[in-house]
C-alpha positions as CSV (number, residue, x, y, z in Angstrom):
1,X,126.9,-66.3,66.0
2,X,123.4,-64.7,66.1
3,X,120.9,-62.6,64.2
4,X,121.4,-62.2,60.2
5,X,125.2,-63.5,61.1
6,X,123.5,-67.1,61.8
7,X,124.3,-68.3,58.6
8,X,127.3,-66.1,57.0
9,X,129.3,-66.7,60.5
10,X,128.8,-70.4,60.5
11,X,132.4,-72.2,60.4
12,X,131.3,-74.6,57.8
13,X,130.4,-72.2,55.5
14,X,133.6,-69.3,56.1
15,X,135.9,-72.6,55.7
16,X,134.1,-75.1,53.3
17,X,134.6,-77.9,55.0
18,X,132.1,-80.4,55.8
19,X,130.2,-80.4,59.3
20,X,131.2,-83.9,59.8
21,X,134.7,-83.2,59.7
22,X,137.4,-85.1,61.8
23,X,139.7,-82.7,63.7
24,X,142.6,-84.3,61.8
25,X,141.0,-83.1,58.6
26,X,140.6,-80.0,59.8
27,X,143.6,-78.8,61.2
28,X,145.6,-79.9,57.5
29,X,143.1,-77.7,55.7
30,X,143.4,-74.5,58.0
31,X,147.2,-74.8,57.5
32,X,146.6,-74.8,53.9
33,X,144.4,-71.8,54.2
34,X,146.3,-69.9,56.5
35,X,149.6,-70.4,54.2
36,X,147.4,-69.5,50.9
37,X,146.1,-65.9,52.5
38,X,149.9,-65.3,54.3
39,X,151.1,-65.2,50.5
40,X,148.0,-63.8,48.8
41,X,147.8,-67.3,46.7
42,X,144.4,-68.6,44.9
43,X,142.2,-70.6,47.7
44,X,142.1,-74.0,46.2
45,X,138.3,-75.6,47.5
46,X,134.8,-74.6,48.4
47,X,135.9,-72.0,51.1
48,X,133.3,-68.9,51.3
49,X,135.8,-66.5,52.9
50,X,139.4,-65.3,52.5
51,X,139.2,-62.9,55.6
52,X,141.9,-64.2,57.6
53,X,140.0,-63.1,61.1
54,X,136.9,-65.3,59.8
55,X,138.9,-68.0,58.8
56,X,140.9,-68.3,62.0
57,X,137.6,-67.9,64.2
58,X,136.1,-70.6,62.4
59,X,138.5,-73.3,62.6
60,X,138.6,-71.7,66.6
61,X,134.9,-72.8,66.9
62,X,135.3,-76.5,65.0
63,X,138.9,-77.4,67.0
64,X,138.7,-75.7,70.0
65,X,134.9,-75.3,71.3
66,X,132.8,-78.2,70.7
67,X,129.8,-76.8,71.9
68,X,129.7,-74.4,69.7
69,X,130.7,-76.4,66.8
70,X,127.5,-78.4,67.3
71,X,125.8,-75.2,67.3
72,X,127.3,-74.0,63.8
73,X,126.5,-77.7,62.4
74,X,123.0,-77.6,63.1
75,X,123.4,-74.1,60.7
76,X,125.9,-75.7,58.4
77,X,125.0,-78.0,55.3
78,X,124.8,-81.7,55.6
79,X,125.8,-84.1,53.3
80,X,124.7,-87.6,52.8
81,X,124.2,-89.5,55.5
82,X,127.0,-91.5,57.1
83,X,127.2,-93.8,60.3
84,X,124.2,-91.5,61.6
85,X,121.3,-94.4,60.4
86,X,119.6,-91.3,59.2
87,X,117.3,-91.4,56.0
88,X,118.3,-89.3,53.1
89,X,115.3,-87.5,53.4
90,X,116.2,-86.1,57.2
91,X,119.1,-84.5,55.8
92,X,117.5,-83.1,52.8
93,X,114.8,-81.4,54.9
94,X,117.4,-79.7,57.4
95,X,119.5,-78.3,54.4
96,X,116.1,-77.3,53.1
97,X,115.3,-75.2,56.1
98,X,118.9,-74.2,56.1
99,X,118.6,-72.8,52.1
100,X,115.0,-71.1,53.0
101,X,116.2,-69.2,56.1
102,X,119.4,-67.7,54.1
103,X,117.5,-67.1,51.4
104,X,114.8,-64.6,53.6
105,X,117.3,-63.5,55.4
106,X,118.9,-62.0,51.8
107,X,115.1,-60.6,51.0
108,X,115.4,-56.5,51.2
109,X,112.7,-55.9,53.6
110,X,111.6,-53.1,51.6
111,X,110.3,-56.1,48.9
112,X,108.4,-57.5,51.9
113,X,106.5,-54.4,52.0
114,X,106.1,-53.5,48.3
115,X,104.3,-57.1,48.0
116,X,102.2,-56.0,51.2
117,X,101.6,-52.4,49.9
118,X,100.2,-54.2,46.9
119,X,98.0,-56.9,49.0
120,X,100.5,-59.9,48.5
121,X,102.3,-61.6,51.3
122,X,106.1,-62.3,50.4
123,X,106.5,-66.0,50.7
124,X,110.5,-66.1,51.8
125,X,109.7,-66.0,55.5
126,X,106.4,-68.0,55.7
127,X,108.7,-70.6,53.5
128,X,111.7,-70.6,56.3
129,X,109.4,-70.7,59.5
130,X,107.9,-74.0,57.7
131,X,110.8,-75.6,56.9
132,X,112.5,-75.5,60.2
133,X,109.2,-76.1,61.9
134,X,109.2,-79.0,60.3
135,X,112.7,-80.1,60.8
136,X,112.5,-79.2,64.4
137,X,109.0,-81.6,64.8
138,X,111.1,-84.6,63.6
139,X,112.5,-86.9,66.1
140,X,115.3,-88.1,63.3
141,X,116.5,-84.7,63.7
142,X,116.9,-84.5,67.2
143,X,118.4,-88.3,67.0
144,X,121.2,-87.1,64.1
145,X,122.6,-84.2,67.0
146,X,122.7,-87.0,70.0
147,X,125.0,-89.0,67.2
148,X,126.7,-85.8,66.6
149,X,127.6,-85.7,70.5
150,X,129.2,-89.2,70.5
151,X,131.1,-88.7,67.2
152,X,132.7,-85.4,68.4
153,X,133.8,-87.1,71.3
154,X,134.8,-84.6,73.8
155,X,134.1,-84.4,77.7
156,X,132.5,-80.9,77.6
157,X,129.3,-82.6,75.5
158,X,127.0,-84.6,76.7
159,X,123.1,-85.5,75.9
160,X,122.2,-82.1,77.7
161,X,123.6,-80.2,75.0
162,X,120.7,-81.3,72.6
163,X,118.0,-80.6,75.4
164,X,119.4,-76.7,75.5
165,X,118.9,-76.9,71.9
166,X,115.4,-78.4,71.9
167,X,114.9,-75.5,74.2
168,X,116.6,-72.4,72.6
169,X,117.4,-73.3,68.4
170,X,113.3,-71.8,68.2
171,X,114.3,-68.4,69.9
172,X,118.0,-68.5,67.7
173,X,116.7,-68.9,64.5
174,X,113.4,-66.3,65.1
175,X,116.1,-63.6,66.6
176,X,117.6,-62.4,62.8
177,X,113.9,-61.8,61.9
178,X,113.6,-59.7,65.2
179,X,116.8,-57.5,64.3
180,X,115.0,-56.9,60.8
181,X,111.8,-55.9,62.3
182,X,113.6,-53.7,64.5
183,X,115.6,-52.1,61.6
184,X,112.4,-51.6,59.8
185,X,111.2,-48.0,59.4
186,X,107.8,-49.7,58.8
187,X,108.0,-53.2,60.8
188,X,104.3,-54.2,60.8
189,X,104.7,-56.8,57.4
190,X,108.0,-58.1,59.1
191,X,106.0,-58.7,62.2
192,X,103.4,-60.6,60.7
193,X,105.9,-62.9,59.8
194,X,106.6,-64.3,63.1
195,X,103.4,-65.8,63.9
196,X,104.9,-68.9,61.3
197,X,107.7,-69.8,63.9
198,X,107.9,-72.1,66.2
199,X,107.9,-69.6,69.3
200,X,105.0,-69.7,72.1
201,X,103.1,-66.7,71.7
202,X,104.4,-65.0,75.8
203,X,107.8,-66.0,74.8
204,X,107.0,-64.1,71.4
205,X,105.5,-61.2,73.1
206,X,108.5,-61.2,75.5
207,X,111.1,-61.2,72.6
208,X,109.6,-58.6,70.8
209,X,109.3,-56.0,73.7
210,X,113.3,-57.2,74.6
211,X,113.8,-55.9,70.6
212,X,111.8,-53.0,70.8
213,X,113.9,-51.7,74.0
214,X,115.3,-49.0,72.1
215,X,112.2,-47.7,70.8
216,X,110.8,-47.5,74.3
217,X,114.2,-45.7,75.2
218,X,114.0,-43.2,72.6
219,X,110.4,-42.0,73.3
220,X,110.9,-41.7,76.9
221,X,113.8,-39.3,76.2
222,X,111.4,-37.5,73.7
223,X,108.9,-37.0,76.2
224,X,111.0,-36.2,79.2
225,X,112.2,-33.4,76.9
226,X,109.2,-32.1,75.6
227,X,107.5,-31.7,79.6
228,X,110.3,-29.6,80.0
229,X,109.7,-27.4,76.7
230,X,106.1,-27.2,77.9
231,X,106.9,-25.9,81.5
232,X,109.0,-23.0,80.1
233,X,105.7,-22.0,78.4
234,X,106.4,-23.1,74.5
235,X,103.2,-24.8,73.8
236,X,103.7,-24.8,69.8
237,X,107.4,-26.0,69.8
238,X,106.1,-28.8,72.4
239,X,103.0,-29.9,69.8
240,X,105.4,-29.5,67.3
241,X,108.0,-31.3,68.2
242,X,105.4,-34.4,69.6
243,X,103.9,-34.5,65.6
244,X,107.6,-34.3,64.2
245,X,109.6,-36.5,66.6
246,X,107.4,-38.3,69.1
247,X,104.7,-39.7,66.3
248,X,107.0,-41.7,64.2
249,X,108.4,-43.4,67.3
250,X,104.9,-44.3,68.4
251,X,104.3,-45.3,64.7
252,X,107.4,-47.7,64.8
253,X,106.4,-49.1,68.1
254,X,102.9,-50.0,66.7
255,X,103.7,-51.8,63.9
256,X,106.1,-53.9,65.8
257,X,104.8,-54.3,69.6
258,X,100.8,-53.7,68.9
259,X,99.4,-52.5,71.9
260,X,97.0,-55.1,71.9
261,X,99.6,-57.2,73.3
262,X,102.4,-54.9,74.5
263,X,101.5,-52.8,77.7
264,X,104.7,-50.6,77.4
265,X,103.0,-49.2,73.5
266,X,99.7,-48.8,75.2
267,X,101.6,-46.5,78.0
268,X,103.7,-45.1,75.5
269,X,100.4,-43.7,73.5
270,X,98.6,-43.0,77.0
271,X,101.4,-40.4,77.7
272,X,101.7,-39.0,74.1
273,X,98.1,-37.9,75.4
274,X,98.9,-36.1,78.5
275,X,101.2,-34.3,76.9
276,X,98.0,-33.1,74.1
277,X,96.0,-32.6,76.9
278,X,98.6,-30.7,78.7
279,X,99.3,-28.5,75.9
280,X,95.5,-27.7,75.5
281,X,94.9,-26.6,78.8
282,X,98.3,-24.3,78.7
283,X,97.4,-22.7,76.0
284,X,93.4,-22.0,77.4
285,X,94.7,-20.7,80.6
286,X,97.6,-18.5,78.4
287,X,94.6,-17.0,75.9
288,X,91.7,-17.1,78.2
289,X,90.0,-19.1,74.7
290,X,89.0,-22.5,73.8
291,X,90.8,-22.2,70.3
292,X,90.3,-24.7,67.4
293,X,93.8,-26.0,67.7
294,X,93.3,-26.4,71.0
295,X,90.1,-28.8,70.1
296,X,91.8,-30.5,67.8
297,X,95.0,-31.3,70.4
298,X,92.2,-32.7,73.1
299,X,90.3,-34.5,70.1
300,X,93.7,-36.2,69.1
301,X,94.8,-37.1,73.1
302,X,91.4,-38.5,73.3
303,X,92.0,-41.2,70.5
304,X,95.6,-42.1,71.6
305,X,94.7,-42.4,75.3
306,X,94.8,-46.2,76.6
307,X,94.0,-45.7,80.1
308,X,90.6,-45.2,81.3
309,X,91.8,-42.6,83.9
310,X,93.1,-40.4,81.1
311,X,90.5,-41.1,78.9
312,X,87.8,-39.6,81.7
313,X,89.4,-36.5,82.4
314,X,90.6,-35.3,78.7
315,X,86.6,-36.0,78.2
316,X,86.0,-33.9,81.4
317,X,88.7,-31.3,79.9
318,X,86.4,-30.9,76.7
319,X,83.4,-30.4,78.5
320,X,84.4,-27.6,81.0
321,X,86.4,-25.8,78.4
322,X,82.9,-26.0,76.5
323,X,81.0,-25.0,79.3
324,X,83.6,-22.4,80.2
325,X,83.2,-21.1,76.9
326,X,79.0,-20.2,77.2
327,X,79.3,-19.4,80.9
328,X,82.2,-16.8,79.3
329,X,79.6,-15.3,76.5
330,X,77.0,-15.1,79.5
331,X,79.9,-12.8,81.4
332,X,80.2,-10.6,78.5
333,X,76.5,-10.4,77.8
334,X,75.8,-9.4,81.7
335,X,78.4,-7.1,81.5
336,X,76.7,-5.3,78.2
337,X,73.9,-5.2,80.0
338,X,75.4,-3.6,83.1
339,X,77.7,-0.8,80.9
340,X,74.4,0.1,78.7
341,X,71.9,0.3,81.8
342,X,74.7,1.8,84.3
343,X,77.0,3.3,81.8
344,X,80.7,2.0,81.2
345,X,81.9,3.3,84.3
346,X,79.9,0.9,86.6
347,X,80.7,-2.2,84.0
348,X,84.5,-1.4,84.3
349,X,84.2,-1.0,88.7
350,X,82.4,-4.8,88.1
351,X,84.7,-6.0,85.8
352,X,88.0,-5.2,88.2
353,X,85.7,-6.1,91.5
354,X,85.2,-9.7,89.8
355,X,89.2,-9.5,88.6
356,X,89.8,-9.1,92.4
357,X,88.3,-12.5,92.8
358,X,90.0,-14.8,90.7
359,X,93.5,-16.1,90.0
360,X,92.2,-18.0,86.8
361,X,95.3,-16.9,84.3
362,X,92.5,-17.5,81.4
363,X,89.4,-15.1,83.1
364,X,92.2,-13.1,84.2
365,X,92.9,-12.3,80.4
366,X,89.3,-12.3,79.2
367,X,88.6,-9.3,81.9
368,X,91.5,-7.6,80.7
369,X,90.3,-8.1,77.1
370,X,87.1,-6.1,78.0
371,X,88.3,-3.5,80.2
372,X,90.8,-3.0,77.0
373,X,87.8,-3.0,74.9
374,X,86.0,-0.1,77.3
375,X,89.5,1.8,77.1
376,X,90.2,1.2,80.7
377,X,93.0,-0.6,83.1
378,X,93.2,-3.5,85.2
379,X,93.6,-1.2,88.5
380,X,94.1,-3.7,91.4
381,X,91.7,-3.1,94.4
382,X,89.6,-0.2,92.9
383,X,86.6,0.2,95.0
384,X,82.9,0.4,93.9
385,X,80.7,3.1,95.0
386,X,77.4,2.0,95.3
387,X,74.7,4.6,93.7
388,X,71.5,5.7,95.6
389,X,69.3,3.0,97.3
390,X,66.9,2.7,94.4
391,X,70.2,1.9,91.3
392,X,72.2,0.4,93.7
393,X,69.9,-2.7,94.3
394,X,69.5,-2.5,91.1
395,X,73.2,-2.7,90.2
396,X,73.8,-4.9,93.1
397,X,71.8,-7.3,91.6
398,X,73.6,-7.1,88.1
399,X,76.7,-7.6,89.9
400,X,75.3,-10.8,91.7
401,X,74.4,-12.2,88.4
402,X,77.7,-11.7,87.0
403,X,79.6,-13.3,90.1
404,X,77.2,-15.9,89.8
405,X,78.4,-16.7,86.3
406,X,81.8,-16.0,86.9
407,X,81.5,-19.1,89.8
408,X,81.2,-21.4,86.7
409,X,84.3,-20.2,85.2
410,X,86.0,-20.8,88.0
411,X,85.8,-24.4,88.0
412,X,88.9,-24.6,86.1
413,X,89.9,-28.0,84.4
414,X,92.0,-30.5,85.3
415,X,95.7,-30.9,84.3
416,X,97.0,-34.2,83.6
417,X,100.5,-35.0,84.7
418,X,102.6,-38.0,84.3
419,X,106.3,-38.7,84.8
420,X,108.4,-40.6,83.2
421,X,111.0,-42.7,85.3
């Protein structure tokens, strides 16, 4: 019996019967249950079920596991008191966090945002974390389960029972609320929600990242596959599929492990940026061009990047790709200058001398753009002539400018990797 099965699970309330109940009393009424469902007869009594499996597990809890039936009366109604030297009062405020809880746990969580869309906070949960807090402060309460052990009566309980539940009924009754937030498709309300219960704020951290598992699963799968879209060379289908697919993961995993207190989100967003940063530089060394998108990809890795590290070098990345971008106007104005002083046949021998000299897939392309431009080819290894003494210091000189230039370009930027294990 866990999660939002904590109360429509509980024995007491699948078979009716009091949580005080003698075994004797017991046993008669799950022989008149069992012989009522056998013939499809009306179920005389307060009994909340008629599911045969329900009924017979819950009379297997209250006659054969006394642990657990402890466990299923602290969930279970309690009526007035009796033999316990409890006040009325004790019990009223356990059944009162009993009702609450049920009742958020019947709350659509789609009503829990509506009232936060609209600036309200939904008072169901706030109302059930304060009612149990409350019950679980009161030394009466924790008195009525030690009477509970010596009226049950069995050898398998003993006082430590009600120590592990001093201990764990906090984490229990918080976990349905967990399964909800983890349901959610927009959690962040739900969350808020937990800071009412009775849970140290680690053990809370710790909870929530154990429920957000599957989120963390699901992302690392996404971007395992999207590195392996990007190395084949599909750039758009990797962005693409990080906006359609990765994004409302990380979403999700915000509004229910912040990464103000969850270091697996902040790594989670910190690799969603490699992968922006990644796709930016592939497609500047594929186009030889620092396009808008291409901005736009580094601007958006900038603002998702956690880690310092990354941070530094996407911010490096921007600034090279900048820089690259003026030293690359200053190539093409040296090399106007060389084709209308020399003639196009001298600029084309400088642009495939400086080709020669670089591996760069981007200045590889821009070259190629210009020879293209001046109708010629990319002819590997063509060799320049110099002119007379007099123009060929000149040109010489032209063509040290241009190498000089092209030195800038060749500081190409830094690729961030990561992997994910």
């Amino acid at each position: 019996m866990s999660g939002s099965d904590l109360y429509r699970r509980n024995a007491f309330w699948i078979t009716g019967l009091p949580v005080d109940v003698d075994r004797r009393t017991a046993r008669r009424r799950k022989q008149e249950l069992t012989a009522a469902m056998r013939v499809g007869a009306h179920i005389a009594g307060p009994a909340a079920s008629a599911d045969p499996q329900e009924v017979q597990a819950a009379f297997d809890v209250m006659l054969g596991d006394p642990r657990r039936r402890l466990v299923h009366e602290v969930f279970g109604r309690w009526g007035p008191p009796a033999g316990c030297d409890c006040l009325q009062i004790v019990h009223d405020d356990h059944n009162r966090a009993v009702r609450s809880h049920a009742a958020a746990l019947a709350v659509d969580p789609a009503e829990v945002l509506a009232d936060a869309m609209a600036g309200q906070v939904n008072e169901s949960w706030p109302r059930a974390a304060a009612a149990w807090s409350k019950t679980l402060r009161s030394a009466a309460f924790w008195r009525h389960l030690h009477h509970r052990v010596e009226q049950i009566d069995d050898r398998q309980l003993d006082a430590s029972i009600v120590d592990a539940l001093r201990r764990e009924l906090p984490i229990v009754l918080v976990q349905p609320l967990l399964q909800l937030i983890a349901d959610a498709p927009y959690p962040a309300p739900l969350r808020q929600c937990l800071r009412s219960w009775p849970v140290p704020a680690h053990e809370l951290d710790r909870l929530v990242e154990q429920a957000a598992e599957p989120l963390y699963a699901e992302f690392d799968r996404i971007v395992g596959e999207l590195q392996t879209t990007l190395e084949t060379g599909d750039v758009d289908g990797t962005v693409d599929s990080l906006h359609e697919r990765a994004n409302p993961v990380l979403a999700r995993m915000a509004g229910m492990a912040p990464g103000s207190r969850h270091r697996r989100t902040r790594a989670a967003h910190n690799m969603a940026a490699v992968v922006l940063n990644n796709c930016a530089m592939a497609d500047y060394h594929r186009t030889g061009q620092y396009r808008e998108r291409a901005r736009s990809w580094l601007a958006e890795a900038e603002k998702l990047a956690t880690d310092p590290d990354t941070t530094e070098r996407i911010q490096t990345n921007r600034w090279n790709l900048v820089e690259n971008e003026r030293a690359i106007s200053d190539f093409r104005t040296t090399i106007d200058q060389i084709r209308r002083g020399q003639g196009p046949s001298r600029a084309v021998q400088v642009l495939r001398m400086v080709r020669a000299q670089t591996t760069d897939e981007g200045m590889l392309k821009v070259i190629d753009e210009m020879l293209s431009e001046m109708g010629a080819t990319a002819t590997v290894g063509s060799a320049w002539s110099p002119e007379p003494a007099t123009r060929g210091l000149s040109a010489l000189a032209e063509v040290m400018t241009a190498l000089v230039v092209i030195g800038v370009l060749l500081a190409v930027c830094c690729m961030l990797y990561d992997v994910v294990s």
